[in-house]
N, C-alpha and C positions, 0 to 999 in steps of 0.2 A: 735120792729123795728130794723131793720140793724145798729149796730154803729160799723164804722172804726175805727180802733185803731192809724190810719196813717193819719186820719183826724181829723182837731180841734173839740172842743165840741161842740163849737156856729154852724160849718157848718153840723156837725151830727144832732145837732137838729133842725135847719132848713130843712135839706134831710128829716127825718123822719118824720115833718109834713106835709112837702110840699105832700105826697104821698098821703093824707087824705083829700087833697080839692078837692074842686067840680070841680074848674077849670082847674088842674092836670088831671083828671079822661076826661072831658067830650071835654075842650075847646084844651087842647092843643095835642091830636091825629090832628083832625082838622088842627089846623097850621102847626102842623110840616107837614101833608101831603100833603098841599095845596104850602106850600113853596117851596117841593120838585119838584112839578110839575111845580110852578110859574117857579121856576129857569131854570126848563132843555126849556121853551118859552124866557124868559128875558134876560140871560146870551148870547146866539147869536146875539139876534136884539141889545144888546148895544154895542156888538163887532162893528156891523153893521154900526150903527148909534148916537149912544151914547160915544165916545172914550175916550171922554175927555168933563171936566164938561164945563155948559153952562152958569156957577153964580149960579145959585139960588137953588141947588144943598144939598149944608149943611145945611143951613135955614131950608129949608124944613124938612129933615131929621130932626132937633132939633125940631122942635117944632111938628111934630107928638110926639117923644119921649117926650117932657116936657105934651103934652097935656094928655101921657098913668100915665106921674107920679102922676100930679094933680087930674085924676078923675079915674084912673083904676085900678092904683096898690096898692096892700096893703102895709102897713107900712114896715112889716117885709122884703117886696122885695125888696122895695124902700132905707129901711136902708144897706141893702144887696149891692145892685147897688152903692152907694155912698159913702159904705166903699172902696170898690173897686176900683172907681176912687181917691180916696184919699189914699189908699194902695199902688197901683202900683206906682205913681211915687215916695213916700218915699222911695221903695225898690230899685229902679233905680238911686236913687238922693245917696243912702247908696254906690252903686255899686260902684260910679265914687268920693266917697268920699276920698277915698286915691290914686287918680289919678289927671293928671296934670288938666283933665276935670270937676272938682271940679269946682263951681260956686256958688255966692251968689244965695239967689230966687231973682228972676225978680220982682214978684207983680202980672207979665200978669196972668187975672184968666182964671184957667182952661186950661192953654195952656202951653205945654213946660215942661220939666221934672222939672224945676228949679220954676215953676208957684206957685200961688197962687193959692187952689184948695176947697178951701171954696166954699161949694152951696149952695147959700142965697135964691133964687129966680127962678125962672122960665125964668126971663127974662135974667138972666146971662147964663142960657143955650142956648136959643137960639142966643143970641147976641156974646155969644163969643166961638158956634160951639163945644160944648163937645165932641159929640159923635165920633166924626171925629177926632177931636184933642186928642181925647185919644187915640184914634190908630195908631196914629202917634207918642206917646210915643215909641211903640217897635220898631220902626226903628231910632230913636231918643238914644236909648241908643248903639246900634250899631254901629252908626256914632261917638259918643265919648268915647266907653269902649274902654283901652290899658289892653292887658292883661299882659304883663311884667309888668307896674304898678301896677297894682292888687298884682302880686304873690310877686312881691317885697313887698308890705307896706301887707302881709296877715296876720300878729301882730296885726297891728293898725284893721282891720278889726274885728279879734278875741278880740278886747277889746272894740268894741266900738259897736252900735245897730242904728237900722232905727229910726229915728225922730218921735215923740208921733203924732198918730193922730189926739190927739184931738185939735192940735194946729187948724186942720179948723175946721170951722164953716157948722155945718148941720140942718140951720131952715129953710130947702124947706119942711121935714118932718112933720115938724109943719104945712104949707101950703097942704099937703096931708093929715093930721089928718083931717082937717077942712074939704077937697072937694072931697076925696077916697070915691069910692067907694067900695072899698078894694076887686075889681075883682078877681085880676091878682097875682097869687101867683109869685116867682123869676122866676121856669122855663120858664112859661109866657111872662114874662117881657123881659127877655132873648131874647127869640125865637121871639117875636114881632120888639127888637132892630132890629137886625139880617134880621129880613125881610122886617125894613124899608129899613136899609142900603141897603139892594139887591134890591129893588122896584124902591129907587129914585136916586140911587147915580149912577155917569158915571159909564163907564167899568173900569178903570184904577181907582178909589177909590175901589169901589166894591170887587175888588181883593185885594187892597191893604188892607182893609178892614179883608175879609175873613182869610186873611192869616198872620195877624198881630201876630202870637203867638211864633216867634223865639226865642224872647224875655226868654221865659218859659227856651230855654234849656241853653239858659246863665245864667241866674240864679240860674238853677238847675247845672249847672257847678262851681259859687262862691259859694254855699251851701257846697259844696262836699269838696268844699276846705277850704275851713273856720271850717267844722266841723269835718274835719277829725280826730280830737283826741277824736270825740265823740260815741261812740260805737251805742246808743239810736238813733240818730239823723242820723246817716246814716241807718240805719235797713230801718228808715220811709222815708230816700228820697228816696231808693232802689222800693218804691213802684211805684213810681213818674217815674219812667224808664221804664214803660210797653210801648209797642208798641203804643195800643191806646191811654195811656195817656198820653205821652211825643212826639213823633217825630213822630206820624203817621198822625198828620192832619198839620205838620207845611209845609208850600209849598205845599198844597194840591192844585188841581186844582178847579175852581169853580163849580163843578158839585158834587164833594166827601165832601165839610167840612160839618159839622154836626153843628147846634146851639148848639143841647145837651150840646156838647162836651168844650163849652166856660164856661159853666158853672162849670158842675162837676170837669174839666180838669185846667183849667185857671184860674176862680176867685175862688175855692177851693185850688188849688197851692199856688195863693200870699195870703190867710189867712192864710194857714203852714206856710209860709217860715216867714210871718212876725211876726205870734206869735212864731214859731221857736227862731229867733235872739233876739226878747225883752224880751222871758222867760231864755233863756240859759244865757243873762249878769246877769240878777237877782239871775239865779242859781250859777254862777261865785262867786259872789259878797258875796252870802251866803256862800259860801264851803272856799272863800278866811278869 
């Protein structure tokens, strides 16, 4: 099987089996073509009639998603999906670490870059709006990144690494051991979020939704500069700059983004970037 030399191990061999399941092969042509159709019907009429949400909007959205984690998706997607939400804001909370925008964590779970992102339950997704509130992380680091504070304190940056995951908590896994039917391989999983959020959410989520990936090139912007004195480590974000996989789907319109593209593109980026920073202080620390 195909292993990137520009991608982590864990995500290589996850890609590698993911091509060998039944539901890769059969179920997800299926979605993905039906999505595309749904969308070029759906994306008009919520211009139309759907502008702005009605309430009940997120809710819904979370608990289809909580209902695919509990009884559809396999372990391996579901650990996937979950590092990811607990990746992404470490890396964002690391960003604004040597800026004036540094903040204690709040507690709020699951919400806010500074949150609490432990996922215990089913009921904490639904109740406190994940899926939605995660996407509202990449415009959340936009509104507090200074980048003259960045390049100033990029020292402290280069001495210092993103916050241990393991500090949350993930026994909803254990609640999918028990009730999985371990359908739904990540691409799946993926491409299902993706076509909740376009099914049920207004126009102006939906979008905001779709388009939530800006985030990528700012980070891929403090990478380049935090590792500039590393030969290795720029080679591999150099890969991260291709059209399709950096800035070709960011501001896309709602007819062009690709689910695919969240996956391979976006929560394969923040597993680099973050085994990136936590391996390079180890390696510091060893050569120091």
């Amino acid at each position: 099987m195909q292993k990137f030399p520009y991608v982590t191990d864990y995500i290589n061999d996850i890609f590698s089996r993911e091509k060998s399941r039944f539901d890769y092969r059969l179920i997800r042509p299926i979605l993905t073509i039906s999505y595309f159709f749904i969308r070029i019907v759906l994306i008009p009429l919520k211009f139309l009639f759907h502008r702005r949400a009605w309430g009940f909007e997120r809710r819904l959205i979370d608990a289809v998603v909580a209902f695919g984690i509990k009884y559809l998706a396999s372990r391996e997607a579901l650990e996937l999906l979950i590092r990811h939400v607990q990746i992404e804001p470490l890396l964002y909370r690391y960003l604004l670490s040597g800026t004036p925008e540094r903040r204690d964590g709040t507690g709020e779970i699951l919400k806010g870059i500074d949150g609490d992102f432990s996922v215990k339950s089913i009921e904490d997704i639904v109740r406190h709006g994940l899926t939605i509130c995660h996407d509202d992380l990449s415009y959340e680091i936009f509104e507090r990144f200074d980048k003259d504070a960045f390049l100033e304190n990029i020292e402290f940056y280069r001495a210092t690494v993103p916050e241990d995951i393991e500090q949350y908590s993930k026994e909803i896994l254990e609640l999918n051991r028990k009730h999985s039917l371990q359908l739904y391989g990540v691409t799946n999983v993926v491409v299902v979020v993706v076509f909740t959020i376009t099914l049920f959410a207004d126009f102006h989520t939906a979008i905001r939704a779709l388009n939530s990936f800006d985030s990528d090139s700012l980070l891929l912007w403090c990478l380049k500069h935090i590792c500039a004195d590393d030969k290795d480590a720029m080679i591999d974000l150099d890969f991260y700059l291709q059209n399709q996989a950096n800035r070709g789907h960011y501001n896309n319109d709602a007819f062009r983004s690709n689910p695919n593209e969240y996956l391979y593109y976006h929560i394969g980026f923040d597993e680099f970037a973050y085994e990136l920073l936590r391996k390079r202080r180890a390696a510091q620390a060893q050569g120091g």
